[in-house]
C-alpha positions in Angstrom: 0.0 0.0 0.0 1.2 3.1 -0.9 0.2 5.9 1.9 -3.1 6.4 2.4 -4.5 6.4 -1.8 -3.9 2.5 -1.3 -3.7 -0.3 -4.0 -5.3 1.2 -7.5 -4.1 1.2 -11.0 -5.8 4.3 -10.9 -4.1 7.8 -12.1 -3.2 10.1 -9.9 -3.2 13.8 -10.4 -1.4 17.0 -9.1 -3.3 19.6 -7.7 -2.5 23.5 -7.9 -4.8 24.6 -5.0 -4.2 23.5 -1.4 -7.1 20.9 -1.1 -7.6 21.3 2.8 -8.6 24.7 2.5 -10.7 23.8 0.0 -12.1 20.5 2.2 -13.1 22.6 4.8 -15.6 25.0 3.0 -17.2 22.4 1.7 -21.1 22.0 2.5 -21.1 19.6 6.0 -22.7 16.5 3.8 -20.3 16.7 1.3 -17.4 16.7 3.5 -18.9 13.8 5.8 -18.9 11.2 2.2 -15.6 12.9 0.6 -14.1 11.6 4.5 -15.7 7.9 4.1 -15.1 7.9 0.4 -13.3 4.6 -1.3 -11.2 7.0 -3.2 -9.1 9.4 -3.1 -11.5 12.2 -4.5 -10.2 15.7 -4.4 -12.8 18.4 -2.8 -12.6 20.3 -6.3 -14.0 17.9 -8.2 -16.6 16.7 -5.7 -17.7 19.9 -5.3 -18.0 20.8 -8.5 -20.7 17.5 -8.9 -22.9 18.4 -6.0 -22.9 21.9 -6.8 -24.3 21.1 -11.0 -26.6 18.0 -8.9 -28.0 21.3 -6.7 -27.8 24.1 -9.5 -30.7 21.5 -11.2 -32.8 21.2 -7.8 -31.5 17.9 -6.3 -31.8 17.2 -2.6 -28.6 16.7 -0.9 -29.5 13.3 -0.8 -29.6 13.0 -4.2 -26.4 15.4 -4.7 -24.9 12.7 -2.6 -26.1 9.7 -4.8 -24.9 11.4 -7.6 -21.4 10.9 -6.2 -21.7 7.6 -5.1 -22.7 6.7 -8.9 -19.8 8.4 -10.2 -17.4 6.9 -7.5 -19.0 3.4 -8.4 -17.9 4.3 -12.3 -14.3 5.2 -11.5 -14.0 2.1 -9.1 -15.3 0.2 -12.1 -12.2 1.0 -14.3 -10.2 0.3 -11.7 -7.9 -3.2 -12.8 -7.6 -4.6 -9.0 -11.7 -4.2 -8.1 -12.4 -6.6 -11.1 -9.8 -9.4 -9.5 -11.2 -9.4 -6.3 -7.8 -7.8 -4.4 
């Protein structure tokens, strides 16, 4: 295991903005699933999904299942979830 992103074949990516500042103004919801999240995610790009999942009227419920979806897709290309490790 390699720190705490863990076992994936997955691509990792540099970020230019410091993403604990940007964790911490984060809507409470969001930052509870990004903190239990399988992946990695980076607070920019989770907000950025609940905010277009509210801008067209969805609960945060439903902001949230819009994340789990797309988490479920990315864990899906992932080489080591289709061999079981």
């Amino acid at each position: 295991m390699r720190g705490n992103l863990g076992a994936t074949t997955l691509r990792r990516r540099r970020r230019a903005v410091e993403p604990m500042h940007t964790f911490d103004a984060l809507p409470r919801p969001l930052r509870q699933w990004l903190a239990d999240a399988a992946l990695p995610w980076s607070p920019v790009s989770c907000k950025r999904i609940w905010e277009k999942a509210r801008k067209e009227g969805l609960s945060n419920d439903d902001a949230l299942g819009r994340l789990v979806r797309a988490e479920q897709k990315t864990l899906a290309r992932d080489k080591f979830s289709c061999t079981g490790l």
